[in-house]
Structures are given as structure tokens and as C-alpha cells.
N, C-alpha and C positions, 0 to 999 in steps of 0.2 A: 833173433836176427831177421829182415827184412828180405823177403826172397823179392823185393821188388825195389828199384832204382827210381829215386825223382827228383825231377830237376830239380837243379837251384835256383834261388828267389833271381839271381839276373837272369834266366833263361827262361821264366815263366810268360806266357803271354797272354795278354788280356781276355778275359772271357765277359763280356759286359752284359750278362744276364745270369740268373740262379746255373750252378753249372747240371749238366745230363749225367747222371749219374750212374748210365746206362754204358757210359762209354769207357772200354777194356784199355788196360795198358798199351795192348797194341793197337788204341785209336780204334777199332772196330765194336759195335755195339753188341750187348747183349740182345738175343733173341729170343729166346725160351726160358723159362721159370728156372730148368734144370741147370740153367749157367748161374743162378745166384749166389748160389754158397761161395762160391770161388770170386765171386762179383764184390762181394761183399769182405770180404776177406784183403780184398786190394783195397776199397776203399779204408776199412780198418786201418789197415796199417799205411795209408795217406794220412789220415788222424794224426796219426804217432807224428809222425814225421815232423810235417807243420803245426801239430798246436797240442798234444797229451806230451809228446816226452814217449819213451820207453820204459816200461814197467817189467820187475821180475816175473819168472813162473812161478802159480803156487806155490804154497812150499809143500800142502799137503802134509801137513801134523796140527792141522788147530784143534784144540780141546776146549774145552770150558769146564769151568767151576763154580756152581751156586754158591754161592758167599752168603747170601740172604734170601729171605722168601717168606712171603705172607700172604696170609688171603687177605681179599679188599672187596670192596660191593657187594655186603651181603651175603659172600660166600663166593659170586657169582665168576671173580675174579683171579689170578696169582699175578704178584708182583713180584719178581727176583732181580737180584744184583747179582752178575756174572761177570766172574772174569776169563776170558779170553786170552789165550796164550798160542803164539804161531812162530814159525821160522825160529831162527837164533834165540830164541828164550823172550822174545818178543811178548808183551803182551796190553791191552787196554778191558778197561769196564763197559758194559752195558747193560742197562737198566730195561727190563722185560715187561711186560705187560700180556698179559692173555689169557682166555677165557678157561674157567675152571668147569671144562667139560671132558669127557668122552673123545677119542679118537684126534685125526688130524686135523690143523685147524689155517687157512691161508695164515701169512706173517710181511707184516710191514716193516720190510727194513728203515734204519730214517738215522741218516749225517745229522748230529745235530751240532749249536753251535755251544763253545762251554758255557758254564753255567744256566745254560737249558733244560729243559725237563716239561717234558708232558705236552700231548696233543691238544688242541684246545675243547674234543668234547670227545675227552676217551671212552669216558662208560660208553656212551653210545656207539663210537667205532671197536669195541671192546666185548662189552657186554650184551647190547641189543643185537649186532650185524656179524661177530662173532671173529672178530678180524684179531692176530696176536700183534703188539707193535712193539719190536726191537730197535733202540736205537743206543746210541754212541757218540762221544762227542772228537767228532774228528781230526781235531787241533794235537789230541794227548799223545801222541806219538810224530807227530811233524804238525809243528807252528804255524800256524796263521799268520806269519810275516815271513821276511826274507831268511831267518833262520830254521825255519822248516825244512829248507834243502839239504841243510846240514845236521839236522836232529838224529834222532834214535832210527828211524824206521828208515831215511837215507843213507844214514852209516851202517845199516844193517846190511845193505843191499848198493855200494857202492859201483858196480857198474850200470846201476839201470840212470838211464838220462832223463826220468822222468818230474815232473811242473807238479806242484801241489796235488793239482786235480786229481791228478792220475792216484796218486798217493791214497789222498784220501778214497776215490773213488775201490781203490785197489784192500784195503786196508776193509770198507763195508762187504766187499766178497769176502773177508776173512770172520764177516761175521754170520754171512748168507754160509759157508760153510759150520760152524759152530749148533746154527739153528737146526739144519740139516744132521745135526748129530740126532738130536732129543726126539722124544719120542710123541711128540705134539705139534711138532711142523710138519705143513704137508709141504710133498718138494715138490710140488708141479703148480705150485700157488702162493710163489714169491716177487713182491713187489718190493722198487728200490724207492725210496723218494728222500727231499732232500730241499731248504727252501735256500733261493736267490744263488751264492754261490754254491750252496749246497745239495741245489737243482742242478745243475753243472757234476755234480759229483755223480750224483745219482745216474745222470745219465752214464756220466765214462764206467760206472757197475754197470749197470744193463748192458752196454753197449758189447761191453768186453766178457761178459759172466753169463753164456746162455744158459742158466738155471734161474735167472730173471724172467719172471713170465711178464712184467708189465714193468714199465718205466713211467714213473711219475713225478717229474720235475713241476717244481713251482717256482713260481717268479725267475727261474733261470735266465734269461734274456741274453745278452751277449757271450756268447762261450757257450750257450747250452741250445734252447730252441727258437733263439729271436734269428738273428740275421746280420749278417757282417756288410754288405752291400747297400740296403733297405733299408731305412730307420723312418718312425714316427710312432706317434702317439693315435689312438683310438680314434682320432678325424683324419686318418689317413695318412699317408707320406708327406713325410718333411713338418710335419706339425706339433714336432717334440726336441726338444735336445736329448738322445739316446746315449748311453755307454758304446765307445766304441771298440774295435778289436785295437786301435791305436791309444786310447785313452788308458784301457784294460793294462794293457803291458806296462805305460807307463806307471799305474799305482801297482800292481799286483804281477810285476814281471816271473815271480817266483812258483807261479799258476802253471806256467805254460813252459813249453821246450824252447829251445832256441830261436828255430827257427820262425816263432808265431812270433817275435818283436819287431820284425822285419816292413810288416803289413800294418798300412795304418799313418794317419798324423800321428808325430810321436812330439812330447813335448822334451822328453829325455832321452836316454837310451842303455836303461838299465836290461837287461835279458837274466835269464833263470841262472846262468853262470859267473854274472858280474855283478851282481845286484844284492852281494853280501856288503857293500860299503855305501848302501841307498839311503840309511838311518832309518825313522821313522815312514812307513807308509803313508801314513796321513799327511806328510808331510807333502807327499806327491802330487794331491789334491790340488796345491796350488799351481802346478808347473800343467797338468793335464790339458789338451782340447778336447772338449765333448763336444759329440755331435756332428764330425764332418769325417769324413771318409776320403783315402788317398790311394793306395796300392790292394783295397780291397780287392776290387777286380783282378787283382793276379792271381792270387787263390784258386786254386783247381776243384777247390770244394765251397762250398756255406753251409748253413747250420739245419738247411731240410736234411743233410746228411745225416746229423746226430738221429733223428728222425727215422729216415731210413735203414738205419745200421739195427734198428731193431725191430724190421720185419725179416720174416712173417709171425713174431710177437707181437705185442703191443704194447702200444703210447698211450697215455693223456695226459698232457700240460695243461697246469692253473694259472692263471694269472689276472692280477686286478686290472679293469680295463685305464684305471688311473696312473697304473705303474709304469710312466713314460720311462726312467729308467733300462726297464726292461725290453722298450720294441717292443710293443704291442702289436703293430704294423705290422712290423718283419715277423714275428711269431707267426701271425695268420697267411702269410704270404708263402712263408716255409713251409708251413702245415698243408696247404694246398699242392706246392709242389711234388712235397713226401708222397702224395697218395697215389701219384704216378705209380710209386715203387708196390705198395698197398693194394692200388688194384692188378696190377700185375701179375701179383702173388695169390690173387685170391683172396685177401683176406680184408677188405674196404670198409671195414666195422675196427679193425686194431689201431686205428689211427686216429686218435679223437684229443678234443679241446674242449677246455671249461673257460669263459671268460666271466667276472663277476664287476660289479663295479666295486670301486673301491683302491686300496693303495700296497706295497709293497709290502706283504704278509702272508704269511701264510694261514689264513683264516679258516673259520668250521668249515664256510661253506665249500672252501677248496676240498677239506678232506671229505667232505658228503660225495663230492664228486668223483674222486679216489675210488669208492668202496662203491658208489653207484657202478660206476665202469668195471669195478672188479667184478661185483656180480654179475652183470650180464659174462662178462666175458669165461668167469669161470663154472657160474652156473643155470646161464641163460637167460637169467633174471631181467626185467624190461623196466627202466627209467624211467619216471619223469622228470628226474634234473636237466635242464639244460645243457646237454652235450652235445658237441655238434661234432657229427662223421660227415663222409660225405659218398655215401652208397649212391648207387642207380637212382633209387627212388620213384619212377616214374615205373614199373611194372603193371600196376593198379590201375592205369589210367588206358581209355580208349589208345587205339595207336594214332588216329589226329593230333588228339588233345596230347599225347606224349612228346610228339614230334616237337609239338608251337614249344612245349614248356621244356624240353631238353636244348631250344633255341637261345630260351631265352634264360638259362638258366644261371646264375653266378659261375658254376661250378666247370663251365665251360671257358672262360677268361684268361685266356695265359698272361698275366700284361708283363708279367716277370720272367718269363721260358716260353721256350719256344720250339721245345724239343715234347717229344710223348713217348709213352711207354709201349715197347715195342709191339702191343698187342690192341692196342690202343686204337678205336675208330671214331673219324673225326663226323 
């Protein structure tokens, strides 16, 4: 239950820039690092409200069962089939993967979609880098359509008002639990990830599951880490037809709580409650507008939040710089204003992005990127992938030469916000 009151969508009032995510229930601002957890805790449960839905509490009885297992690579390798059993007798498969060594070892959770299976270069995230990858196919207990509200894992948990996302999102901590049993995960070295809607999932784990040390959505883009507001493609704003929060609802109203159909061009008006007589999804595709934005701007939040709700952890999102789809745009525009929250906390390295060229996949070079960021982050290890943070960086330089280049530097540009972090010197 929600110890905090928000308005309803007619009492909302325009915010016409990324919102300050700085600013308390009672309008007054966060000041000090030591007000976050409670900071953050509000915006959480803003989340719910307007676009996750409400989710049960653990249930706290997940077990698991090896059903299978073999060695693979040489030896180098185990592969096991587990099932997974939680809540009311509840239970789904996931297919394991990790390295046949000694001691503990990080673990890649990963939504997949059905009939999926395998990273695209696991020996090498497996075998060489030492990474375990657990994944799941997140459909097998609530549907990938409009009858997913009503499946097994809904009717399990009939008071929670929670949209797919959540579902699934909620259903991968039941496996971050599971991993956390065996005697080969280490628990301070678990990553979610998850591609395009399944980026979207990952984050609502992370977000909501702090035993997520790193949040790794791909191709997410609308609902995950692009931008509701913002849209375009890699040459900037307005230079793509984007997914929008109003498009979104109309094919996939069964994603999100009630409230999230509200916001948006809608070419329908199906929502998470009414949206069992929609028929075919695909069918939505024709009634849809992509690409133009209406009651965005009411929204008391946008998607640097998803962002923010996992510091002082860490982020990195992937995405092909082709993937108009997803707001590429918005991605980076959000990812800049996130860091507000990033550098605040002290922590201006857990906030990172991978951009590759390319189209709507989740490709090698995304997961190179993945385990590149893991290692630095979990064991200091130093990249040469292209990631891009956006620390001080000017330490190293004369303080002239610092000054002209902190002038002129990108990272100074609000063109989107207009607020700073309260610690923050201009």
C-alpha cells in the first residue's frame, strides 16, 4: 500500500521539461545525499502509480530443482535445467549456464522471449570472462498478450493491480532469489537484463529488487530508458518516428496500470483493465500513432527516472544507434539528466551507455559491453569498449586549460532541464 497520495491525471499540471527529480512530496527539494533513500522510495512508488501497476511482496519460499545438467566447453562449462517453484505452488524453467570453477561467480539474469535460447557469444561471456547467465522465458506464467492479466501468476496474486512489466519484471527477482540459494552465485554481483520489451522488465527488477547490483536493459526505449517527452533518431530530435507512451498503450495496454493509458495520442482506448475484448494485438498496429506526443507533459516523471531509481547502483543501456524505435535521442538526453542524481551520490562512473551502430537486437557487441561495465564496476577492471560516463574528467589538466574545456564542454548543456542537483556548481 502506498503511504503517498497522487494526483489524478485532470489535476496534473504541465511540467514542459525532463521533471527535477529532486523535488519531495511536499514540493520542497532534496538537499543532502542522506534524504535519498526516502527520495527515492517516493519516486518508486510514483512508478507504480502511473505506469508498473502494483506488485505482491515476495513470497519468500523460492526453491529450485536441477532437472538437468551437463558439462559443455571442454569441461570448462555446466549447463543445467531448473525448475523454479515460488508463492502458491507457482512455478517456471530456466536454463543456466556458468562457469565450471571454484568459489562464486557474478550471474546474468536475462527475460527471455519464448522459444529463445542462448547469448550470442556465450563461451566467451561464460567461459573466458567468467560471467554465469540465467535466463527464463517470461511469457510461461503470464502471456505476452492481453491474457497475461488473467493467467496463472495474476490469478495467483489477484489483489496486486499490476501491467505485464511488473509481472515479468517481478517473476526474474524470483529467480535472482533461486540463484541466490546455490552455492555459485555470488550475491553482491547480480545483473538483470533483458532486450527491447524485455529491457523494460529488467529495469522494473532492478528498480524494485536492490540485490541487483547493475541494471542492463537493451534496446528498451519507450517504457524503459528512452523518454516520453523527447523523441528522435541518432541525428537528433524529431528525426525519427519513435514509439510512443500513447502508441505503447494502444498495442500493449496490458504492460502497464491504469493509469499509464491516460498520457499520450491514443488511437484507442484499451487500458490493463479493459483490454481483455482488444482480440489480436497485432491487430492494434493499424489503429496506432507513432511518433507524436500529447499529455506527455503531464507526467510528473520521464524515463531518466527508471535511471535514477537505480542509484547509487548501476546502469548501462545498449542500444543500436539505428534503432529509431527505441529513441535514441531520448535515451541520451535521459542518460544525461540521470547523472544529476549520479553525481550527487557520488557515484558518476554507475551511470553508463553503450551505443553501437546497427538495428533493434540485442547483439555480441551489446553483451561485450555488459561484462565490460561489470568488470570495472565489480572488480575495477578498465575498458576499452566504448562506454560512455560522464565523470569530472578534467582533473588532469592545468586549471586554465580546465576552465576553457569545462566551458565548453557537452556535459554542461541542459537543453532539456533546467533544474541541478542540489550540490551541483554551475
Amino acid at each position: 500500500m502506498s503511504k503517498y497520495t497522487f494526483p489524478a491525471f485532470e489535476d496534473l499540471k504541465p511540467i514542459n521539461e525532463l521533471p527535477d527529480p529532486f523535488i519531495k512530496p511536499d514540493g520542497t527539494r532534496v538537499s543532502k545525499p542522506e534524504e535519498w533513500p526516502e527520495q527515492r522510495e517516493y519516486l518508486k512508488q510514483m512508478l507504480e502509480h502511473y505506469m508498473y501497476g502494483h506488485a505482491p511482496a515476495a513470497p519468500g519460499n523460492t526453491t529450485g530443482e536441477v532437472l538437468f545438467s551437463r558439462v559443455c566447453y571442454n569441461g570448462k562449462a555446466i549447463a543445467e535445467t531448473v525448475k523454479v517453484t515460488f508463492g502458491p505452488g507457482l512455478s517456471f524453467i530456466s536454463e543456466i549456464l556458468r562457469p565450471a570453477k571454484e568459489g562464486k561467480v557474478p550471474v546474468i539474469t536475462w527475460n527471455q522471449f519464448t522459444g529463445r535460447h542462448g547469448c550470442p557469444d556465450e563461451e566467451e561471456v561464460v567461459v573466458r570472462r567468467g560471467y554465469a547467465v540465467a535466463e527464463f522465458d517470461k511469457a510461461e506464467l503470464a502471456a505476452d498478450d492481453a491474457s497475461g492479466i488473467t493467467g496463472p501468476l495474476a490469478s495467483a496474486y489477484p489483489e496486486a493491480d499490476w501491467g505485464t512489466i511488473a509481472m515479468w519484471g517481478w517473476l526474474q527477482s524470483r529467480l535472482v532469489d533461486y540463484v541466490l540459494t546455490t552455492d555459485w552465485a555470488d550475491p553482491e554481483k547480480i545483473i538483470a537484463t533483458g532486450h527491447s520489451r524485455g529491457g523494460k522488465v529488467a529495469l522494473y527488477c532492478a528498480i524494485y529488487d536492490d540485490r541487483v547490483a547493475i541494471a542492463a536493459p537493451n534496446g528498451s526505449g519507450c517504457g524503459g530508458v528512452g523518454c516520453y517527452r523527447y523523441l528522435g533518431g541518432r541525428m537528433g530530435e524529431g528525426t525519427a518516428v519513435c514509439e510512443t507512451a500513447g502508441s505503447m498503450a494502444d498495442c500493449f495496454p496490458f504492460w502497464w496500470a491504469d493509469e499509464f493509458g491516460k498520457f499520450g495520442t491514443r488511437g484507442q482506448t484499451w487500458t490493463r483493465s479493459t483490454c481483455a475484448d482488444m482480440g489480436n494485438v497485432f491487430e492494434s498496429f493499424q489503429k496506432m500513432i507513432m511518433g507524436k506526443t500529447l499529455n506527455e507533459n503531464l507526467m510528473p516523471f520521464d524515463l531518466h527516472f527508471t535511471r535514477i531509481l537505480m542509484a547509487p547502483r548501476a546502469i548501462i543501456s545498449t542500444d543500436g544507434l539505428s534503432d529509431t524505435w527505441a529513441n535514441t535521442f531520448g535515451t541520451q538526453i535521459c542518460w544525461r539528466a540521470a547523472q544529476e542524481v549520479f553525481d550527487f551520490l557520488g557515484v558518476p562512473r554507475n551511470n553508463a551507455m553503450h551505443m553501437r551502430d546497427g538495428k533493434h537486437e540485442f547483439q555480441k557487441l551489446d553483451w561485450y559491453a555488459i561484462v565490460d561495465f561489470a568488470d570495472e564496476q565489480f572488480y575495477g577492471k578498465k575498458t576499452e569498449n566504448n562506454i560512455v560516463f560522464a565523470p569530472d574528467g578534467f582533473a588532469d589538466q592545468p586549471a586554465p586549460m580546465a576552465a576553457v574545456m569545462k566551458k565548453m564542454d557537452w556535459r554542461n548543456d541542459r537543453v532539456h532541464y533546467s533544474w541541478r542537483n542540489p550540490l551541483a556548481q554551475d
